[in-house]
N, C-alpha and C positions, 0 to 999 in steps of 0.2 A: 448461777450463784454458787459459791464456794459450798464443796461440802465440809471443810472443815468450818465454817461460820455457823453453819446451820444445818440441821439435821431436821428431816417434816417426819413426822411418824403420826399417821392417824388411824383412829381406831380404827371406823369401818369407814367405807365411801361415804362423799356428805350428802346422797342421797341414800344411804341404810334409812331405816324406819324404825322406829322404837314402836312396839304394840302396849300402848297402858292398859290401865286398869277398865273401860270402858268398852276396848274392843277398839277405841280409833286409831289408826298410825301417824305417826307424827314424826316428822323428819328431824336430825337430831343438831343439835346446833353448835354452829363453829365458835370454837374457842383456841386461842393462839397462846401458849404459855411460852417462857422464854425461861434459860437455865443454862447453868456451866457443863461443861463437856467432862464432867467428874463423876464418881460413886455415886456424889450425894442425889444424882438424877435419877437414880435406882428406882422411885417410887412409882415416876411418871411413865419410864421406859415400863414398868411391871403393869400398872392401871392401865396401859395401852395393850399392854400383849393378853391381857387377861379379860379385854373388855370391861372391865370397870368404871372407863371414863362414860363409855357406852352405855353401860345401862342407870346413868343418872342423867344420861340425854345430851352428852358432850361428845363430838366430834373435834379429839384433841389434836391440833397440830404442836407438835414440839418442833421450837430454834433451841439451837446451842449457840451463846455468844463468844465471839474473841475476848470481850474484854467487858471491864463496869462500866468504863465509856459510853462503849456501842449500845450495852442494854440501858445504862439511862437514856440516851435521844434516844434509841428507838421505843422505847414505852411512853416518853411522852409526845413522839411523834406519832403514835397509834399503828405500829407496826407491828404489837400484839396487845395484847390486853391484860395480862399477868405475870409479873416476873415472879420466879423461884428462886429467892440467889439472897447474900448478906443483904443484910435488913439497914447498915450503914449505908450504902445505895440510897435510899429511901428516905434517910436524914439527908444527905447530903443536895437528891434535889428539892426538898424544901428551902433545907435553908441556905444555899450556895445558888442553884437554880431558880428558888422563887417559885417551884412547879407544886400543883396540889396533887398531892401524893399520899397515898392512905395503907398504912400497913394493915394486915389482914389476919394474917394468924403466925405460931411461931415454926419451927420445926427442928433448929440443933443447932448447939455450943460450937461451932464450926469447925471439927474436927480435926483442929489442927498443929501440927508439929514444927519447931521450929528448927530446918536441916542447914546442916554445913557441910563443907567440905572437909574431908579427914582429917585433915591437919591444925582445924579448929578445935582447942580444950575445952574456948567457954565464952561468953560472949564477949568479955571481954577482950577476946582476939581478933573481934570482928573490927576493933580502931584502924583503920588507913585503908579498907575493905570495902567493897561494893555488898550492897545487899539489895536482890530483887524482888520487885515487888506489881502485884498487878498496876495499880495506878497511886499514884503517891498521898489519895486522898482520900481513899477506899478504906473498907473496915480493916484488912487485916496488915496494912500498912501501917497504920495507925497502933496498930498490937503491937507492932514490929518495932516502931519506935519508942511507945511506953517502956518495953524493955529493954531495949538500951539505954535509955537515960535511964533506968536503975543502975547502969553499970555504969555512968556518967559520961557516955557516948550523944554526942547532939549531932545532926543529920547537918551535914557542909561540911564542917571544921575537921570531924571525928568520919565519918562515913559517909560513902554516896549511895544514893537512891536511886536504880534502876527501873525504873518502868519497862516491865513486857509482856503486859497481859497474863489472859487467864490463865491456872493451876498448870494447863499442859504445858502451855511457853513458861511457864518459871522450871518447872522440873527440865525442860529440856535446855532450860539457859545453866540449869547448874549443872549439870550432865556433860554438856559438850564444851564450857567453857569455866575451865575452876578457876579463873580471876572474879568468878562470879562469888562469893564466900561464902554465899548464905541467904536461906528466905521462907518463908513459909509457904508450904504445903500442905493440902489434905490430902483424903484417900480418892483414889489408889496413887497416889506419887508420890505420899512419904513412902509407902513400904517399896514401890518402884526402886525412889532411891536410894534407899539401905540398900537397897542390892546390886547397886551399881557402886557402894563402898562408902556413900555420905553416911553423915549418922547423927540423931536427933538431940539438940540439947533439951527436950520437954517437949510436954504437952502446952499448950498455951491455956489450957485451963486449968493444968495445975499452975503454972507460972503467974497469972493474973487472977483465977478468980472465976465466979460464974459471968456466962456473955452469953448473951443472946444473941445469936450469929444469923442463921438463915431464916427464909419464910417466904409469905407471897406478902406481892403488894401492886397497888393497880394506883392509876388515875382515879380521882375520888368521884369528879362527876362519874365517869364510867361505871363504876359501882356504884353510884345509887341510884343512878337507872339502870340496874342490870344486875339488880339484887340477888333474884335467883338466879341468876347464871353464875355469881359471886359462890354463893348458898352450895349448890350443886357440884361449884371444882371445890369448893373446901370437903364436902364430906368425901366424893370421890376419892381427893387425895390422902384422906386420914383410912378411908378404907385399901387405897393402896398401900401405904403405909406399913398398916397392921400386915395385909399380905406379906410384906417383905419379911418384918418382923417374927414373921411366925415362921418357927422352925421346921414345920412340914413340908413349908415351899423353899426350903435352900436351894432344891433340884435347880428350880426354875430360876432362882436367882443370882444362882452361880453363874449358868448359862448366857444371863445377860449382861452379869462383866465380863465373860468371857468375849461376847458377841459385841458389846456396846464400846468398850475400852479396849479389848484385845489382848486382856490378861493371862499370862499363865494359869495352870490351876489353882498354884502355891501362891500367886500374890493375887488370885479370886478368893481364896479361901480365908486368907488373913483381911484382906479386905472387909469380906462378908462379915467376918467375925467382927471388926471394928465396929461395922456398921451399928449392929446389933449389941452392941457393948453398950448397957444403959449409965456408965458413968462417962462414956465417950460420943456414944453414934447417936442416932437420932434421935429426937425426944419421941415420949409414946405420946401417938393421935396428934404431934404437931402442935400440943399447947404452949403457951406464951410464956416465958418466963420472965420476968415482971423486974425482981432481982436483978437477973442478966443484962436486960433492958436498959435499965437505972447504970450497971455500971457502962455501957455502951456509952450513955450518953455522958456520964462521968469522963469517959477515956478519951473519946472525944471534943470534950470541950478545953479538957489539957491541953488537949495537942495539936488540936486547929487553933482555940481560942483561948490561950493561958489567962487567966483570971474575971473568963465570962460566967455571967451564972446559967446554971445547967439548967434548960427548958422543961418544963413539963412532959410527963413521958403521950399524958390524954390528947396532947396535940398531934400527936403523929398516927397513935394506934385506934382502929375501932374495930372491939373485938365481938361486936353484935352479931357478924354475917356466920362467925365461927360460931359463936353462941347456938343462934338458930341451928346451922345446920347442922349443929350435933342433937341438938333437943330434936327437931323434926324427924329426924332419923333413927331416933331412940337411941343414938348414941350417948 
């Protein structure tokens, strides 16, 4: 298996033993999470290096995917159990796919900026332009387009649309090939590519608005037979979370974009600090943003389905497993 496709990182062997409160041991249990080969995987690579997943009784295997393709069939083909990734993913195999798919909790505005090549002023320079994008019907493609039809640009006539997978292959499609014009990136490969000379027309949440971008989400049967293992990676991950967030551990989490991504110090540093930027990086403990949500599906139903009405947001989310596993936890 390619190790760029996937990356396994597990706590401890999946014969480690967790000792409870009783004195029994109990062997700790596999769970498969799936995520982009980005920053924003910082929580899970930290919860793994720290034991955290470990001591809520997960034996976490982390994939990294190529692409939203690959991670929709494979979560509904049961090749893991929880994706981490844009939460459009999740709309779209409902209602594209027909697959039951249950979003889970939230986690950030999708950090991301929209970069060009130097010689772009404004988007309005992007007319006769290529612009890449993971997959053409994914979340942040979707962004991509909203804002150019505010500059009166329509995808055919006005622009083309490149499909080439996840955040790494767009940064390296505009990197080595400037007929490429323009695309959205997160961290670390907007600040990458400011430093190879592109440079950012915005944030896509100052430019649109609040969005509710990332989170987990599973197959629903799956989760509701497997409540507590639902229960256990949500609080796991809001207390990796908070690890990253907290300032004492930058040591350790420099380290790991260092180690994980392959960063400089200077674009780990700037990174880190995005991360952590509470009008930018991640939301705090991963909750929903309900607002964001709403326009998601707003954004979405322009641009797949101009003049359908915008679904109910209770259809998609059920934010009961987050609920619990913060009450239970005393969080």
């Amino acid at each position: 298996m390619s190790s760029r496709s996937r990356v396994i990182a597990v706590a401890t062997a999946l014969l480690a033993l967790l000792t409870t409160a009783s004195g029994r041991a109990e062997p700790l249990t596999p769970l498969r999470v799936n995520a982009f080969p980005n920053a924003k995987a910082l929580p899970l690579h930290a919860g793994i290096a720290q034991g955290i997943f470990a001591r809520h009784g997960l034996a976490l295997e982390l994939q990294l995917t190529e692409n939203s393709k690959s991670q929709r069939e494979g979560l509904a083909a049961g090749r893991f159990e929880i994706a981490q990734a844009a939460l459009d993913n999740a709309i779209a195999m409902i209602e594209v796919a027909r697959q039951d798919v249950v979003i889970l909790s939230g986690g950030d505005s999708g950090m991301n900026e929209f970069i060009v090549q130097p010689e772009i002023g404004s988007f309005a320079d992007l007319k006769g332009k290529t612009v890449i994008v993971d997959a053409p019907d994914t979340a942040y493609a979707l962004q991509a387009k909203k804002i150019l039809l505010g500059y009166g640009l329509h995808e055919g006539p006005d622009y083309t649309v490149r499909p080439v997978g996840a955040v790494v292959y767009r940064y390296k499609a505009l990197i080595e090939d400037r007929t490429n014009a323009g695309g959205i990136l997160n961290l670390p490969f907007n600040i990458q590519a400011e430093e190879h000379g592109l440079k950012s027309l915005g944030r896509l949440i100052d430019l649109l608005g609040p969005y509710q971008a990332a989170g987990a989400f599973a197959m629903r049967p799956w989760a509701r037979a497997h409540a507590d293992i639902v229960e256990r990676y949500l609080a796991a991950y809001v207390e990796s979370l908070r690890f990253v967030r907290d300032p004492a551990h930058k040591p350790e989490c420099m380290a790991l974009l260092r180690d994980k991504l392959k960063l400089s110090e200077t674009a780990a540093e700037r990174t880190y600090a995005q991360l952590v930027d509470p009008g930018f990086g991640f939301t705090p403990d991963a909750r929903f943003d309900q607002q964001g949500f709403r326009n998601m599906l707003a954004l979405r139903a322009e641009i797949e389905k101009p003049g359908a009405a915008q679904a109910d947001p209770a259809k998609y989310v059920d934010l009961g497993y987050y609920e619990r596993a913060m009450k239970a936890r005393g969080n």
